[in-house]
FISE-682961 format. One line per 8 residues: their letters; for each residue z, y, x of N, C-alpha, C. Coordinates in steps of 0.02 Angstrom, whole numbers, padded with zeros to 5 digits. Atoms other than C-alpha are relative to their C-alpha. Example, Ala and Ser with C-alpha at 12.3 -4.5 7.8 and 13.67 -1.06 7.14 Angstrom:
REM residues 2
as	00000,-00059,00045,00390,-00225,00615,00000,00060,00045  -00003,-00059,-00042,00357,-00053,00684,00037,00055,-00039
***
This chain:
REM residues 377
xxxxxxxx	00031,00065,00010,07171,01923,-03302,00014,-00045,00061  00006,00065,-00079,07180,01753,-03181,-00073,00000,00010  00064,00001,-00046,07060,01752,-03070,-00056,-00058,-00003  00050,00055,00006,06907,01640,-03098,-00018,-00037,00067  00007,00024,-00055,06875,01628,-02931,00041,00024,00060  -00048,-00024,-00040,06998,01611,-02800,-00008,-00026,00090  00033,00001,-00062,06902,01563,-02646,-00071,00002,00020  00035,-00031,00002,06771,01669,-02606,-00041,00039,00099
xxxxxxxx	00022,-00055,-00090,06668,01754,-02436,-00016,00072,-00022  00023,-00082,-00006,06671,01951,-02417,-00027,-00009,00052  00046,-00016,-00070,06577,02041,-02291,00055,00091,-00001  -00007,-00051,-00022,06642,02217,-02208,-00056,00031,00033  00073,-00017,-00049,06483,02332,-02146,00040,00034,00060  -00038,-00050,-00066,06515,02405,-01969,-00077,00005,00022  00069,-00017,-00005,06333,02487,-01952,-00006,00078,00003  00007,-00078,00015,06244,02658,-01952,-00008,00028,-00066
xxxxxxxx	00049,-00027,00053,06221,02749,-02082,-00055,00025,00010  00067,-00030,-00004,06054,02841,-02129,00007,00085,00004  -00030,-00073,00000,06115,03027,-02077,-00049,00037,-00011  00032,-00067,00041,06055,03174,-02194,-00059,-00048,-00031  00058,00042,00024,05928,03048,-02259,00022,-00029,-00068  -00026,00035,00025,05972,02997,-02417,-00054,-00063,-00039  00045,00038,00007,05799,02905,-02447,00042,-00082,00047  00002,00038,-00047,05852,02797,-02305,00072,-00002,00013
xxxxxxxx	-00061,-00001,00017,06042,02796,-02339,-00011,-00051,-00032  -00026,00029,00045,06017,02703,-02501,-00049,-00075,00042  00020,00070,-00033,05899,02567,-02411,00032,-00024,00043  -00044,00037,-00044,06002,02535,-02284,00074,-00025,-00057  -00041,00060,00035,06130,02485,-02411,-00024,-00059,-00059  00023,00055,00044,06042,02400,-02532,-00018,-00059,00058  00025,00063,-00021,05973,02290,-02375,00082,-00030,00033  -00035,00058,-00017,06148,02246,-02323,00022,-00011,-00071
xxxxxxxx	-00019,00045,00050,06198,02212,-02500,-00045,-00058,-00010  00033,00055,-00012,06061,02086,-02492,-00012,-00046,00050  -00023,00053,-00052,06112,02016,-02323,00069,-00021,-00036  -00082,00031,00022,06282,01985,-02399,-00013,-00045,-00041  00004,00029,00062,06216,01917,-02567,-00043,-00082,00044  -00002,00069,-00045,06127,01789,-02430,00019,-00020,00005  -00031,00031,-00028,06246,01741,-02352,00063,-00020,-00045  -00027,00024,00064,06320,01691,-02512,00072,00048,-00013
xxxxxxxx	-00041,-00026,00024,06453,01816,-02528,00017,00021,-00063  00017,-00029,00076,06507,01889,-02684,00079,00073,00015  -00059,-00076,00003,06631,02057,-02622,-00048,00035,00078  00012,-00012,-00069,06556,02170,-02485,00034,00091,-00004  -00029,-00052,00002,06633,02317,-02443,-00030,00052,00066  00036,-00038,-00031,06541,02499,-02364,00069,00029,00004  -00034,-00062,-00007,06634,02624,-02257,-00007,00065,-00053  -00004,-00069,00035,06684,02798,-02326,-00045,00034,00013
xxxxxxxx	00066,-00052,-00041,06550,02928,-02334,-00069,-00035,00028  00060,00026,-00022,06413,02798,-02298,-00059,00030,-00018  00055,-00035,00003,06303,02900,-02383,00007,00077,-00015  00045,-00003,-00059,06241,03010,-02307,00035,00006,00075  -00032,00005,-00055,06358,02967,-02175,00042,00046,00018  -00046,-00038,-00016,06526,03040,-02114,-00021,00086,00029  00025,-00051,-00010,06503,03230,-02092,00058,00036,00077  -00044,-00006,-00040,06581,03209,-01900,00015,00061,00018
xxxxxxxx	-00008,-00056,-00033,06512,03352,-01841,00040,00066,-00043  -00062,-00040,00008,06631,03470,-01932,00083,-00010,00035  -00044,-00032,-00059,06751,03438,-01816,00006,00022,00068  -00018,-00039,-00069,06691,03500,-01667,-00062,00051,00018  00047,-00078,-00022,06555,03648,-01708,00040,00052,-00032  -00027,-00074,00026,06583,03834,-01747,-00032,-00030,-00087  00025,-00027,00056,06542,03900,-01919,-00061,-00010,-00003  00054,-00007,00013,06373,03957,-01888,-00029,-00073,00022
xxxxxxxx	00024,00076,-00025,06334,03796,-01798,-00024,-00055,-00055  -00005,00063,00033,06387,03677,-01952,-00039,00030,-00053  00028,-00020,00055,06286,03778,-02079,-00072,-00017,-00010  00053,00039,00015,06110,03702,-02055,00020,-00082,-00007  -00040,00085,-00005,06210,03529,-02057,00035,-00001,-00063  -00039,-00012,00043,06307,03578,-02189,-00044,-00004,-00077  00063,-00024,00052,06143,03643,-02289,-00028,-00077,-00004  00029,00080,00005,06072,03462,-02264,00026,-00069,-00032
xxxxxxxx	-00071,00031,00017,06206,03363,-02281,-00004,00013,-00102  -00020,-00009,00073,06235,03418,-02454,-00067,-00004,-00059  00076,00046,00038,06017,03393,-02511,-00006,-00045,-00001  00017,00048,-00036,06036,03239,-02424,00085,-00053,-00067  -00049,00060,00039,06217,03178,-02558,-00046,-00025,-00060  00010,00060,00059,06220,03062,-02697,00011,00034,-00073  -00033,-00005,00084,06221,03125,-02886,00004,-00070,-00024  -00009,00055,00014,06297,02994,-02968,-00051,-00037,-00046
xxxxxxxx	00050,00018,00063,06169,02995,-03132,-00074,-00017,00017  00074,-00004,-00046,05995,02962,-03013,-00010,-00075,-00017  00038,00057,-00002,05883,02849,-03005,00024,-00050,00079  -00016,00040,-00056,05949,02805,-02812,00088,-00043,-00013  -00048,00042,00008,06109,02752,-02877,-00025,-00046,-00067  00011,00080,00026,06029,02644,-03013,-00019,-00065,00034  00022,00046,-00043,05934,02555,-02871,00050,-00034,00031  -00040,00018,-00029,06090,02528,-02790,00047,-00053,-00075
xxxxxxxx	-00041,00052,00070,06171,02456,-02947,-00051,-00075,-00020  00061,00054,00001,06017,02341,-02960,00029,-00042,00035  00015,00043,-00040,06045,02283,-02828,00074,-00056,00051  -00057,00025,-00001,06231,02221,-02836,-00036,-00046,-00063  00017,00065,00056,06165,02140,-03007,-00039,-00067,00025  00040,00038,-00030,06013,02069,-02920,00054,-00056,00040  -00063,00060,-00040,06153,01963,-02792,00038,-00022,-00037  -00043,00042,00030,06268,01935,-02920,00077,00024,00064
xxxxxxxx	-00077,-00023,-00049,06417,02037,-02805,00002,00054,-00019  -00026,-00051,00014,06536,02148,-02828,00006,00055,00063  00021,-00049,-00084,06500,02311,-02697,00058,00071,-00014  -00021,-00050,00011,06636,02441,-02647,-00018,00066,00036  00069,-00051,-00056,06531,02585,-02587,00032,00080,-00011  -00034,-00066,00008,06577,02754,-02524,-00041,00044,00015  00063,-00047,-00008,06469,02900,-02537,00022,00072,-00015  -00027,-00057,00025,06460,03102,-02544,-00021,00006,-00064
xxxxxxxx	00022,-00031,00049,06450,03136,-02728,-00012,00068,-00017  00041,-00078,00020,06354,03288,-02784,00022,00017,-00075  -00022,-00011,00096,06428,03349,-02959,-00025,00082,00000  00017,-00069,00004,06365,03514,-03015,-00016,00041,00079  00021,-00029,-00095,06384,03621,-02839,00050,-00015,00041  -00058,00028,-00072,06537,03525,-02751,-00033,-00062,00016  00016,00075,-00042,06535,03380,-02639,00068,-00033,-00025  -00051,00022,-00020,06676,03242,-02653,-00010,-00063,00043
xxxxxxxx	00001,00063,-00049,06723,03102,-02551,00018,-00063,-00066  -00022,00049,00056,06702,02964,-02679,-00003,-00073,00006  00026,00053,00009,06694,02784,-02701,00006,-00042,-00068  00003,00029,00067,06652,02678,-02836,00007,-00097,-00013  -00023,00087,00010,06678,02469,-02880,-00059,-00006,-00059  00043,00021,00034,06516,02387,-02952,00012,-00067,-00003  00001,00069,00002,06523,02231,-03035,-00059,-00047,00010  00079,00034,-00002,06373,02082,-03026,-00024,00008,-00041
xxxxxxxx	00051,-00045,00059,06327,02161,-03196,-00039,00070,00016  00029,-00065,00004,06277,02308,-03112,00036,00044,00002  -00026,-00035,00036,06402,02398,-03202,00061,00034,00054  -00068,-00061,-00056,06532,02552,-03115,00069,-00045,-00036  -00078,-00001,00031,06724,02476,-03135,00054,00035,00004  -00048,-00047,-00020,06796,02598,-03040,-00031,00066,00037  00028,-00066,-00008,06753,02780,-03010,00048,00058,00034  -00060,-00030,-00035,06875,02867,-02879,-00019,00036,00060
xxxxxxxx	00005,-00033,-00049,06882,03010,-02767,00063,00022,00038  -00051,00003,-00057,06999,03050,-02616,00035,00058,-00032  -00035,-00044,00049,07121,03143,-02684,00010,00087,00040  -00009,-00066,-00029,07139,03264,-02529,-00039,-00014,00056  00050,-00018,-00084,07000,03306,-02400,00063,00010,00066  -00043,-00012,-00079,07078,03304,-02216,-00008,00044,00025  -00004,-00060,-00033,07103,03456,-02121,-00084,00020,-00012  00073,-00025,-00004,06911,03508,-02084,-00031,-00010,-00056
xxxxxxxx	00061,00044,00049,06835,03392,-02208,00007,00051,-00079  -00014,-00038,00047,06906,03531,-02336,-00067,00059,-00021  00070,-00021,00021,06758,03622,-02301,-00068,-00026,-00032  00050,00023,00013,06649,03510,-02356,00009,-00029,-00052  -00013,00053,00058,06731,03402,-02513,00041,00054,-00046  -00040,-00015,00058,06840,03449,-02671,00029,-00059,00019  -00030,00042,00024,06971,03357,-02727,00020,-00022,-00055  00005,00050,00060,06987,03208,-02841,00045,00027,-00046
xxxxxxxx	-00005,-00035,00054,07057,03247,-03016,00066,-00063,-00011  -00029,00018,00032,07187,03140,-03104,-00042,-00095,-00006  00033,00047,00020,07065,03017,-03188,-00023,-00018,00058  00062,00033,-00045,06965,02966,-03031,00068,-00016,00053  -00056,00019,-00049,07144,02923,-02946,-00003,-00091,00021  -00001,00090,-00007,07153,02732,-02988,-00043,-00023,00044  00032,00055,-00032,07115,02609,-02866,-00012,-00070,00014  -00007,00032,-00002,07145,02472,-02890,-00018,-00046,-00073
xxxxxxxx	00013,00027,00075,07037,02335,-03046,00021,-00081,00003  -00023,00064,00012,07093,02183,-03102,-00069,-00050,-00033  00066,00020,00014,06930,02064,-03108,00002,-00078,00030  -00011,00063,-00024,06870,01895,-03088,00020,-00048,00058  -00004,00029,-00089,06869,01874,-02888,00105,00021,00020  -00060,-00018,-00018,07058,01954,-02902,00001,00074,-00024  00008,-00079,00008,07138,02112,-02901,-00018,00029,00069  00035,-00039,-00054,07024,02224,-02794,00022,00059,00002
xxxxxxxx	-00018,-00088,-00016,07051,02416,-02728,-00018,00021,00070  00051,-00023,-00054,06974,02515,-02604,00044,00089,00010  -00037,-00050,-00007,07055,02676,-02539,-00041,00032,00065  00044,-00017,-00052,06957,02805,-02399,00061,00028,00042  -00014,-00029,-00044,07017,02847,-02232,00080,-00003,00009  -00078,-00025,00003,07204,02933,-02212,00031,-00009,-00077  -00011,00042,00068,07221,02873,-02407,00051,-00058,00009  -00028,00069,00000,07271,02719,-02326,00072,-00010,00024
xxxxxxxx	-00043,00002,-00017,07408,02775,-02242,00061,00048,-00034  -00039,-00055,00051,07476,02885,-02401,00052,-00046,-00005  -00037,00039,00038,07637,02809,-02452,-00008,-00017,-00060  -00014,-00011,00078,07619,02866,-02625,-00035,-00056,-00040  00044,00060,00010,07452,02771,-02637,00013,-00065,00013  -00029,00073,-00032,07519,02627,-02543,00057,-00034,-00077  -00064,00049,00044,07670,02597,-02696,-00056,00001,-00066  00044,00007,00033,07535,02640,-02815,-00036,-00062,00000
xxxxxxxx	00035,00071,-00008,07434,02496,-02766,00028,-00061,-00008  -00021,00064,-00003,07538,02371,-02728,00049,00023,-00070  -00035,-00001,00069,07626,02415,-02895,-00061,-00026,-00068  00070,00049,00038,07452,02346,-02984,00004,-00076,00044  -00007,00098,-00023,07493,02178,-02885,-00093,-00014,00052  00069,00010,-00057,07317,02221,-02754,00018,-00067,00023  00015,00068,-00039,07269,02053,-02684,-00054,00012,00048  00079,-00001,-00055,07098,02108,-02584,00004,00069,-00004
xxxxxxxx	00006,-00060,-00001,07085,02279,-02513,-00052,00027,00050  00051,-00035,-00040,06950,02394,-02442,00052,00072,00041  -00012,-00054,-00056,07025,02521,-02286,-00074,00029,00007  00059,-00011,-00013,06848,02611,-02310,00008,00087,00077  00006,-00041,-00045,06832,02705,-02142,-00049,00051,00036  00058,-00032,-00033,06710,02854,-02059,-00016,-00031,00074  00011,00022,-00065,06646,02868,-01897,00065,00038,00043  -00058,-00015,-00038,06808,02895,-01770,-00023,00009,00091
xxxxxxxx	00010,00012,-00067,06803,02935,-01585,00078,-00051,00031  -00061,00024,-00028,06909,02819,-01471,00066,00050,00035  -00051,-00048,-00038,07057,02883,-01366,-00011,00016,00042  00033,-00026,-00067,06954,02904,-01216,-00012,00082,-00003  00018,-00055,00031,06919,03080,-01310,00058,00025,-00013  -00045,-00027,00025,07097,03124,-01340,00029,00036,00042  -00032,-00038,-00040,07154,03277,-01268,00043,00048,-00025  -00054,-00050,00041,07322,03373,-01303,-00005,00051,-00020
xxxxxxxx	-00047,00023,00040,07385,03427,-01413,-00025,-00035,-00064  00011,00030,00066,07269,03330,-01538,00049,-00061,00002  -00041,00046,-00007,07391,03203,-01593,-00030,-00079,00007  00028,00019,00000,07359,03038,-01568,00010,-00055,-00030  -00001,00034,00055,07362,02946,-01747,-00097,00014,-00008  00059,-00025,00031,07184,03057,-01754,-00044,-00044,00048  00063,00057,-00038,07076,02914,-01652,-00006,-00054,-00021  00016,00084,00031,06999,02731,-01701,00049,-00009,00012
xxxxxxxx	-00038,00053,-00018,07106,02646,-01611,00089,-00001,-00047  -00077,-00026,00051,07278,02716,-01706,-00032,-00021,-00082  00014,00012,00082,07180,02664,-01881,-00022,-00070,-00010  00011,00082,-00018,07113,02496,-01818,00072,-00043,00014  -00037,00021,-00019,07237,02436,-01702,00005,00019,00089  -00013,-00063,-00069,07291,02504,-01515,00014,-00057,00043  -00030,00050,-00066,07291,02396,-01362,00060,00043,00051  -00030,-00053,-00050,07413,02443,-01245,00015,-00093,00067
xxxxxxxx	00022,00038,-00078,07374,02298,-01080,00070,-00003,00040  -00053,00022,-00040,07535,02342,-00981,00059,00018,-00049  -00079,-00002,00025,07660,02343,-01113,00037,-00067,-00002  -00023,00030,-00011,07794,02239,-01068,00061,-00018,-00070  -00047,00012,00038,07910,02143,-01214,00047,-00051,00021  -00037,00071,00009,08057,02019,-01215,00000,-00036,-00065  -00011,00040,00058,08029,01887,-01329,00050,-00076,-00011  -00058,00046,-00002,08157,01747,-01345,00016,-00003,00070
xxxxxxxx	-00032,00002,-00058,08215,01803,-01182,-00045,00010,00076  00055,-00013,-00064,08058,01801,-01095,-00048,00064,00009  00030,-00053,00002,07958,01937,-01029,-00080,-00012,-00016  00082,00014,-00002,07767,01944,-01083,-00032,00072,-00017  00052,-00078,-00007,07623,02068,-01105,-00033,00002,-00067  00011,-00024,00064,07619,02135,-01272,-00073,00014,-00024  00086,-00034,00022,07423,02157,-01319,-00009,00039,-00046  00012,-00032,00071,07420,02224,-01473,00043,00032,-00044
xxxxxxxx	-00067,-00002,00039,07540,02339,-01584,-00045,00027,-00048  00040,-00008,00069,07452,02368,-01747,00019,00050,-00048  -00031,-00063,00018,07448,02520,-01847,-00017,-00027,-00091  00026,00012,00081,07352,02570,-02019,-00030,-00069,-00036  00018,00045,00031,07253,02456,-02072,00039,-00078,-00007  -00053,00049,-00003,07350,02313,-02020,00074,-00007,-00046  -00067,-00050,00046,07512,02417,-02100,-00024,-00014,-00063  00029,-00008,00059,07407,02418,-02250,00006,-00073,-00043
xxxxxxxx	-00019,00078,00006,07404,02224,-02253,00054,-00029,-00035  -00057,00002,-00007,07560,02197,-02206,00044,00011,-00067  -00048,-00029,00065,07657,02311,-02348,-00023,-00032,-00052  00021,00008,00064,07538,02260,-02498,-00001,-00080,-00006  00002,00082,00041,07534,02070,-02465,-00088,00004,-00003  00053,00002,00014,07351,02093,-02463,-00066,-00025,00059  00058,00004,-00057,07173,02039,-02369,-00019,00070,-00005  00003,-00061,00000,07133,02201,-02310,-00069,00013,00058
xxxxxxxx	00069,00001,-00036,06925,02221,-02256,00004,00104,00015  -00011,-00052,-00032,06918,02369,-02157,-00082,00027,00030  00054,-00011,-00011,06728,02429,-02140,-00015,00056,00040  00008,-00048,-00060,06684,02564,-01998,-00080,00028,-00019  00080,-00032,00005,06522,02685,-01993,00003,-00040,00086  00016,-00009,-00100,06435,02650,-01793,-00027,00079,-00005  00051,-00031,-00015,06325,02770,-01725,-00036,-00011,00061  00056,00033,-00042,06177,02750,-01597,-00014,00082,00040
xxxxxxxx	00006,-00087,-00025,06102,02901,-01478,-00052,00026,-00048  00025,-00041,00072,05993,02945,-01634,00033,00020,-00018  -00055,-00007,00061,06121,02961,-01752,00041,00077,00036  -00038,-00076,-00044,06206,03085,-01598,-00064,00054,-00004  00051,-00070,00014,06043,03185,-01604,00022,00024,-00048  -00020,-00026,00055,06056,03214,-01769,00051,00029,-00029  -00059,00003,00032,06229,03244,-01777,00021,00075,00038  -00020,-00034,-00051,06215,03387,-01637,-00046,00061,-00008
xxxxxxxx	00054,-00057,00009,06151,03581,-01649,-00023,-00011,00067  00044,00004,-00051,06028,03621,-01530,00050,00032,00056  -00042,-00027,-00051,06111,03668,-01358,00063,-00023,00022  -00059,00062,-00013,06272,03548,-01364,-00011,-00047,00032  00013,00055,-00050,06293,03418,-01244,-00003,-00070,-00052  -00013,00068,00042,06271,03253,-01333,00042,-00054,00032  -00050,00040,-00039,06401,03115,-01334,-00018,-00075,00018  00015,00061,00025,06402,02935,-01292,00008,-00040,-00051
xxxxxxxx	-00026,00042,00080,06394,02839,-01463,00032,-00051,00007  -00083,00062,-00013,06515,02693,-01395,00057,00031,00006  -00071,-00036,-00001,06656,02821,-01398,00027,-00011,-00061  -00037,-00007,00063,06659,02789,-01583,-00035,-00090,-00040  00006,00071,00021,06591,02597,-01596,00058,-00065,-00005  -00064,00065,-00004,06662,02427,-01618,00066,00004,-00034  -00061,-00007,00014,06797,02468,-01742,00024,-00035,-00072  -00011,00055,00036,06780,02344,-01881,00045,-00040,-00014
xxxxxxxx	-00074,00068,-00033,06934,02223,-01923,-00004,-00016,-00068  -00015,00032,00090,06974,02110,-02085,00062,-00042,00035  -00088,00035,00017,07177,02066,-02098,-00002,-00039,-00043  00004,00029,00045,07236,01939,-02183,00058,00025,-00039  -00025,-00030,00029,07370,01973,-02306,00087,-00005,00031  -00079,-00006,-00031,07530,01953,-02166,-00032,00026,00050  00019,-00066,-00062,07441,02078,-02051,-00041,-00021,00057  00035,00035,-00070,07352,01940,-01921,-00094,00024,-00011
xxxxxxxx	00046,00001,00016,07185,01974,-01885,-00037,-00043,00000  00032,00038,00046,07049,01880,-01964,-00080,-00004,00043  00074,00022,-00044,06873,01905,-01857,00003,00048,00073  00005,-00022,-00045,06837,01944,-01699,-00025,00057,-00001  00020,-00044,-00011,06822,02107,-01639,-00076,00033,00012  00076,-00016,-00004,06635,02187,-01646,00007,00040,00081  00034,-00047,-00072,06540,02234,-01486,-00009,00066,-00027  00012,-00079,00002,06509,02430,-01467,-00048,-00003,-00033
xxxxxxxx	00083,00002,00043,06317,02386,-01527,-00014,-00033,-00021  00008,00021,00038,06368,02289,-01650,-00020,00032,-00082  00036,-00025,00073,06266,02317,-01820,-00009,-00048,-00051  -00006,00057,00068,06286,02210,-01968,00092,-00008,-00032  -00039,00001,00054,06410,02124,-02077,00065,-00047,00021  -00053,00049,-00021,06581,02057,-02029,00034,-00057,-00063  -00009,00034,00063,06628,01901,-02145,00052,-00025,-00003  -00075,00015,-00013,06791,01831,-02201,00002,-00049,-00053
xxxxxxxx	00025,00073,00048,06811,01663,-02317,00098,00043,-00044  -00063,-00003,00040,06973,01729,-02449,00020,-00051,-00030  -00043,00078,00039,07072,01608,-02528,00077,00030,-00028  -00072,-00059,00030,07199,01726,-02661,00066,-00054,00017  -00070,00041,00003,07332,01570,-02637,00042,00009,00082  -00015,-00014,-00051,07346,01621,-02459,00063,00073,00005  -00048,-00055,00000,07432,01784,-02540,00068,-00021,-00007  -00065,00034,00043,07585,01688,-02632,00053,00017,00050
xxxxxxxx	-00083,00013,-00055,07721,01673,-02478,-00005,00070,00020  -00016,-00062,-00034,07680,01853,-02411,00034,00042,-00058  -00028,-00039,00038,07715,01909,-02577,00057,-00032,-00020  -00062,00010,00020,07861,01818,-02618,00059,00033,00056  -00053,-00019,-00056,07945,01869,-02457,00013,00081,-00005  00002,-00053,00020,07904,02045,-02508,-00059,00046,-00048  00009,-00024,00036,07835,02106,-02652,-00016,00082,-00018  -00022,-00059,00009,07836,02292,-02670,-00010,00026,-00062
xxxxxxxx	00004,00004,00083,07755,02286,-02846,00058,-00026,-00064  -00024,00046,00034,07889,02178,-02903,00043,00000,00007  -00065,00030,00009,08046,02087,-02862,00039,00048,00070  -00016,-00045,-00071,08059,02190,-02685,-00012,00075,-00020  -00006,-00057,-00002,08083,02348,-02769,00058,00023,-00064  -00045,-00006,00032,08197,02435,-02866,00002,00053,-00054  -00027,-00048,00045,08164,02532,-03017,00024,00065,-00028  -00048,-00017,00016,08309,02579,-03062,-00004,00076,00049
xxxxxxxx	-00012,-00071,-00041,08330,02699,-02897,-00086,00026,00021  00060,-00064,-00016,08163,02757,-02858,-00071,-00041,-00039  00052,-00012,00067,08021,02783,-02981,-00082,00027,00036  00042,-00058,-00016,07843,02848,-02947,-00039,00017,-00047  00056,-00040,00047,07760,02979,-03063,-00071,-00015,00020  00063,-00001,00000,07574,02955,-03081,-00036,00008,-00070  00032,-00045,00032,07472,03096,-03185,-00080,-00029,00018  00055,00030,00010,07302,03008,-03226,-00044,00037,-00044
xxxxxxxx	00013,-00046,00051,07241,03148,-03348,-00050,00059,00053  00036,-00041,-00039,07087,03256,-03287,00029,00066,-00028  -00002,-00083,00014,07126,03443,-03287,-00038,00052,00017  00062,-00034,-00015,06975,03536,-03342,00016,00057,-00001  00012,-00058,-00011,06918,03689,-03305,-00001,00037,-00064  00010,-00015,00063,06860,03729,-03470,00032,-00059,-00034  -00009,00021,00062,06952,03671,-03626,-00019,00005,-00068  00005,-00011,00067,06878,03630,-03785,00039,-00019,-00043
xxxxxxxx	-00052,00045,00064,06959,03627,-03957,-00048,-00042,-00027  00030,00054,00038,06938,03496,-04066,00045,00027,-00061  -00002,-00021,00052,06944,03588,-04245,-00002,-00060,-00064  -00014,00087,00063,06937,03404,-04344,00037,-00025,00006  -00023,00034,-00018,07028,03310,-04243,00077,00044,00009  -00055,-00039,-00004,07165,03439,-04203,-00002,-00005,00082  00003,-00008,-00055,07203,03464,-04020,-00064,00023,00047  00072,-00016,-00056,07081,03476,-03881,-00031,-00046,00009
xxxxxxxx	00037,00054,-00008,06937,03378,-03830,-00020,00001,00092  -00013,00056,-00062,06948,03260,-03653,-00069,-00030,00007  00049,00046,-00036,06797,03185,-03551,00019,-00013,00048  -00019,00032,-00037,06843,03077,-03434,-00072,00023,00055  00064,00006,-00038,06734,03103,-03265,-00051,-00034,00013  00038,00022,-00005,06658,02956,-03251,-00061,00007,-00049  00073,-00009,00055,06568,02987,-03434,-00033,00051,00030  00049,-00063,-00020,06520,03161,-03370,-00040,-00007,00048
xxxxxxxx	00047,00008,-00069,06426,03092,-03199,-00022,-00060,-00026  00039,00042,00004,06353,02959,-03293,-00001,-00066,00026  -00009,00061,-00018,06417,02813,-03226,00050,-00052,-00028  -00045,00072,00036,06504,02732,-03377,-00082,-00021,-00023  00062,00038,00026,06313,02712,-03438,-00019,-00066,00034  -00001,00049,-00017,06266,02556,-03447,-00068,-00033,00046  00065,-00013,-00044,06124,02486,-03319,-00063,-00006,-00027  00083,00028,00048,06003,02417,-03439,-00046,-00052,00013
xxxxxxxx	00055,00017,-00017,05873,02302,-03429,00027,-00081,00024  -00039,00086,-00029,05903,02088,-03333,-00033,00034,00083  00031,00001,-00060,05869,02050,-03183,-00058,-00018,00004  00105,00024,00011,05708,01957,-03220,-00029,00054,-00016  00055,-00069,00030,05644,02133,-03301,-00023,00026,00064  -00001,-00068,-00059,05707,02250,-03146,-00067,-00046,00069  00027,00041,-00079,05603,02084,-03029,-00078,00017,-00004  00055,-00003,00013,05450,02114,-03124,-00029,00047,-00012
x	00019,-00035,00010,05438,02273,-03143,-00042,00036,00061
***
C-alpha cells in the first residue's frame, strides 16, 4: 500500500527495564508507550528482551550461579495469550501508535527471543522470533521457526521492520529486508558492555560501541588532500541504514546499580552500570546520525521527525530490493513454512493440517472491546 502518512515522529526507548519483574516490566512499557503517544508520536520502538530484560548475566556466571537467575527469569517471561500482553495492546490502541516491542516469550516450556508489531488497533501485525540465539543466549532461548521469520509489514506510516541484536548484521536478513522495499527500521538492542571491558581474545565486534558506532579520537585521514581527525567510523547499525536505504531507530536497554544487584549472584563483585549506558542512536536512511548521543543516565525516549520522501535519492542511488541487484545471478531462498513437531492429517481435506504460530500463542485474536469501553472499565 502508499503510505497515508509520510511525515511522522518516532521515539527509540534507551531506559531500564523491570528485571525478573514482569508486573513491573509491562508498566514500565505501557508508561513509555504513553509518553510517546504524548508527545504525539505514532511509531515507538523497545529494545530486544525488554521484558523481562536482557538475560546479561549469562555471560559471565558459572552454571550453578545462573540457575536461580535462570529459574526467575523464565516466571518472570511473557506468554503471549495473558492478560499482561492485552494491557500492553491496550495501550498502543489507547495512543493510537504503532509499538515494536521485544520480549522473552514463554510458549509451552521454551523461552524465545521475540518481537512483535502492534498496530493503533491494538492488533499483532507481525509476530517474529530471532531466528538463532547467540553463543550463550542458547541456553536460554529456542529458535524461531519459518513462519515467525518475516520482518518486515507494509502499513500506513510505511514499510516498517524490526530485527534483534546480531540479526542486524545477518546478511541474509539484511537482502531479505531490503528486498520488501523497508523504509523505517528497528536495530532492537540488549544491554552491551562498552570496550573499556574488552579483554583478549573476546573479539571486538562483541561491545556497544562496534553495534552503535566506535569513536576512535586519534585516527588520522586524508581527505581532499588534507589531513584531519577522523571521529567516527560507523559500524552496525549505521551499516544497517546505509545498505537498506532506511531510517534506522536503534533502541538500547540502560541499567542503574539496582538493576546490577539484581543482575549479580551473591558474592560477585558488582559492576559499574555506565559500562553499558548511553548507547541509543536513530540514522537516517544515508547512515548520518539523527539525535544526539544520550548521557550514561540517560532514561527516556529518543525522538526523530521521519519524512519517507527523505528515502527516494538513497534508494535510487542504491536499491538492493530493486534496480541495484541482480536476479538473474544471485537469488535468495526463503522457507516461511513452520515445521512442526507433531503432524496432523487432514482425512477431508487430504494432506496435513498447518497452524501458523501466531494462531497457536494467541496473538492473531482480535483485542476486543473500543477504547471508550477499555477507559471505563
Amino acid at each position: 500500500m502508499a503510505p497515508i502518512l509520510k511525515k511522522y515522529k518516532a521515539a527509540a526507548v534507551n531506559a531500564e527495564p523491570g528485571w525478573f519483574n514482569l508486573e513491573e516490566s509491562v508498566r514500565r512499557t505501557i508508561h513509555w508507550i504513553d509518553e510517546a503517544g504524548k508527545a504525539g508520536c505514532k511509531f515507538i520502538a523497545f529494545p530486544e528482551l525488554w521484558i523481562p530484560g536482557y538475560p546479561y548475566w549469562a555471560w559471565k556466571v558459572n552454571y550453578q550461579e545462573s540457575l536461580p537467575l535462570l529459574k526467575k527469569y523464565r516466571e518472570n517471561s511473557l506468554p503471549s495469550d495473558s492478560e499482561e500482553m492485552r494491557r500492553i495492546r491496550e495501550a498502543a490502541r489507547n495512543n493510537k501508535i504503532f509499538v515494536s516491542l521485544g520480549y522473552s516469550e514463554v510458549d509451552l516450556a521454551s523461552l524465545y527471543t521475540t518481537q512483535i508489531m502492534i498496530n493503533p488497533a491494538g492488533d499483532i501485525i507481525n509476530h517474529r522470533r530471532k531466528i538463532k540465539a547467540t553463543h550463550v543466549e542458547r541456553l536460554v532461548f529456542g529458535d524461531g521457526t519459518g513462519d515467525t521469520t518475516e520482518s518486515v509489514m507494509d502499513t500506513e506510516i510505511g514499510r516498517i521492520g524490526h530485527l534483534n541484536c546480531w540479526e542486524n548484521m545477518n546478511p541474509f536478513l539484511k537482502a531479505y529486508a531490503a528486498s520488501l522495499g523497508e523504509q523505517v527500521h528497528v536495530t532492537a538492542w540488549p544491554l552491551y558492555p562498552g570496550k573499556e571491558t574488552l579483554k583478549y581474545p573476546d573479539p571486538y565486534t562483541n561491545i556497544a560501541e562496534a553495534n552503535a558506532d566506535v569513536s576512535f579520537p586519534d585516527r588520522t585521514v586524508t581527505v581532499n588532500g588534507d589531513l584531519i581527525t577522523d571521529k567516527t567510523v560507523q559500524l552496525v547499525t549505521p551499516a544497517y541504514a546505509i545498505e537498506t536505504g532506511a531510517f534506522t531507530l536503534a533502541p538500547w536497554q540502560t541499567i542503574t546499580t539496582e538493576g546490577i544487584k539484581l543482575n549479580t549472584p551473591p558474592g560477585k563483585e558488582l559492576e559499574d552500570p555506565n559500562i553499558y549506558n548511553g548507547n541509543g542512536r536513530i540514522f537516517g536512511p544515508d547512515g548520518q546520525n539523527l539525535v544526539p548521543h544520550p548521557e550514561k543516565d540517560f532514561q527516556g525516549l529518543l525522538f526523530v521527525d521521519i519524512d519517507l520522501d527523505e528515502i527516494h535519492l538513497t534508494k535510487s542511488l542504491a536499491d538492493f530490493g530493486g534496480h541495484y541487484m541482480r536476479p538473474d545471478l544471485i537469488r535468495l531462498l526463503v522457507d516461511t513454512n513452520r515445521k512442526d513437531l507433531i503432524v496432523h492429517e487432514d482425512r477431508v481435506n487430504g494432506g496435513v493440517i498447518y497452524q501458523k504460530t501466531v494462531d497457536r500463542v494467541g496473538l492473531s485474536k482480535p483485542l476486543g472491546g473500543t477504547t471508550e469501553e477499555t477507559t471505563s472499565e
